[in-house]
N, C-alpha and C positions, 0 to 999 in steps of 0.2 A: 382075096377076091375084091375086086371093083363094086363102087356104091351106082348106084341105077338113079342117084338124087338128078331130079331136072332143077334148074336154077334160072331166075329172069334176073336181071339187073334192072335197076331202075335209080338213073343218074341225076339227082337231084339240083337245084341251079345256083346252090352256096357247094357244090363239087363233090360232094359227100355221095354215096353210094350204098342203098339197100339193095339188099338182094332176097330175093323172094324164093323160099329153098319147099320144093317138091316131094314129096317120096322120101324123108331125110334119113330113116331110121329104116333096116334090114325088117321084114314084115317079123318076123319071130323075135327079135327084139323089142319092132313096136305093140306085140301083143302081151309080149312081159312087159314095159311099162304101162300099159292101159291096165293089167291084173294089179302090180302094185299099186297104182293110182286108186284102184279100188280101194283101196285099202286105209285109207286117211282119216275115215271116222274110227274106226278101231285098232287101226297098228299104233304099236308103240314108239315106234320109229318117225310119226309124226307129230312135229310138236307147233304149236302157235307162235305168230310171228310176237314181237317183243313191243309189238306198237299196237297189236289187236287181233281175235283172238275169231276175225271171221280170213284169216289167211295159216295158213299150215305148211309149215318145211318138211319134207322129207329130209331125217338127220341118220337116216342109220349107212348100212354098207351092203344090204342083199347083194347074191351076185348079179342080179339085174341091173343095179345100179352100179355095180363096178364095170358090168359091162359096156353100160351106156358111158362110162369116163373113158374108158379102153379106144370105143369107136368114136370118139369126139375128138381121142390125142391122139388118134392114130394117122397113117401117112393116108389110108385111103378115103379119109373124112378131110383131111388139112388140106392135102394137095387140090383138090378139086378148087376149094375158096380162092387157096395161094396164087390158083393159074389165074381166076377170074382177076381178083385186087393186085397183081403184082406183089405179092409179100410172101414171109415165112414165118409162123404162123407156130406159136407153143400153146397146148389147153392150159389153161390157171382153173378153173372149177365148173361146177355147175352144182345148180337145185332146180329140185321138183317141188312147183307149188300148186298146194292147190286153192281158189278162191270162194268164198262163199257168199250167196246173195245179203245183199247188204255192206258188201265193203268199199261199191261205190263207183263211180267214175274214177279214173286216173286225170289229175291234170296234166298239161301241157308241162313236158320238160326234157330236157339230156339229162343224161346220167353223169353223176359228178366225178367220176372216176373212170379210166377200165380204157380200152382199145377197141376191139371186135366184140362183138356181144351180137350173142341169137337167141330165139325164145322159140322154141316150136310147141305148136298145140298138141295134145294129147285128151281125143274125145273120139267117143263113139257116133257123135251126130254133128249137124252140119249148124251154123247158128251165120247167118251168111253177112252181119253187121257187127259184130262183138268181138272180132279181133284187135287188133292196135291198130288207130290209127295214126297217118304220117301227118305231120304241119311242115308248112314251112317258117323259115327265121319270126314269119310274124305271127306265129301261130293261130294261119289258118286250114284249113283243113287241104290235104293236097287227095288222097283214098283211106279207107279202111277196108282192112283184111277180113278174109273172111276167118270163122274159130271153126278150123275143121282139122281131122286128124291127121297128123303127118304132116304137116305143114306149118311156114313161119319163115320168119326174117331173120336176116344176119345184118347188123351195122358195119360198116369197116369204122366207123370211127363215131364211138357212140354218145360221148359228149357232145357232137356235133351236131348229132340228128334228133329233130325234135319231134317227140312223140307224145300219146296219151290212149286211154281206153275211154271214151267218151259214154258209153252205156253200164251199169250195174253188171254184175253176173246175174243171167235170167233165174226169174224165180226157180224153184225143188230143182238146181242142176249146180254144180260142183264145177269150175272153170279150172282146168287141171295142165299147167304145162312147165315146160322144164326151160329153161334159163340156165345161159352158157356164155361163157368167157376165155377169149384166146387174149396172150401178147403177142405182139411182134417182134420179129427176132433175128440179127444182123446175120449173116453167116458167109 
């Protein structure tokens, strides 16, 4: 079956490329990640990051989350990116985080490693300034996203693109999304 994801590109002026990904996940999909995501104060499956103890990994392998690795390395999830960025495109992993009030702003940075990386939200409500926002090389602010379900960004090259979450997680809510990684790959 064919994915229904709409997708903007948005061509940044050091050449780099976000792309702003729609409808990412099959709705029976995205209803089982929104149920496991429930699940982070009491599943066993999630455990605190190693640097602090207001961010949680999902580490287990439900079939929800095999499923969501399934549709990430799959050709009807790859192909759509491959046509837009010219490339071809292998999954390397993903995590589901979830964030808690109190862990702060994100500053300004790339990421020190990796190729293509996507992050899509996973929430029941709409929080319309709390997504990631874009800088540019001087890092100033170029938009920020909104934190609404189903939705988020793809980097083609994510060293390159300079980001941050400029706001805390809003108080009594749980900032829940999953973080993904593709290589590129010669063929």
């Amino acid at each position: 079956k064919s994915i229904l994801m709409n997708t903007n590109t948005v061509n940044l002026a050091n050449g780099y490329q976000v792309l702003l990904l729609e409808d990412v996940f099959p709705v029976d999909l995205y209803q089982d990640l929104l149920t496991l995501c429930e699940t982070a104060d009491t599943g066993q499956d999630w455990q605190s990051a190693e640097w602090t103890t207001l961010r949680k990994i999902y580490r287990g392998n439900n079939k929800t989350y095999l499923n969501v690795q399934d549709y990430l390395s799959s050709k009807d999830f790859t192909q759509h990116i491959e046509d837009i960025l010219g490339v071809n495109m292998k999954f390397v992993t993903a995590d589901i985080w979830a964030d808690y009030p109190g862990y702060g702003p994100l500053l300004p940075h790339c990421e020190n490693s990796g190729r293509g990386q996507g992050q899509i939200y996973i929430t029941r409500e709409l929080q319309e300034a709390n997504g990631t926002a874009i800088l540019n090389n001087d890092k100033e602010l170029l938009f920020t996203l909104p934190y609404r379900g189903n939705f988020g960004w793809y980097f083609d090259e994510c060293t390159k693109i300079m980001h941050s979450r400029p706001r805390d997680v809003v108080s009594d809510t749980v900032r829940y999304s999953l973080i993904f990684w593709h290589d590129y790959i010669k063929e």
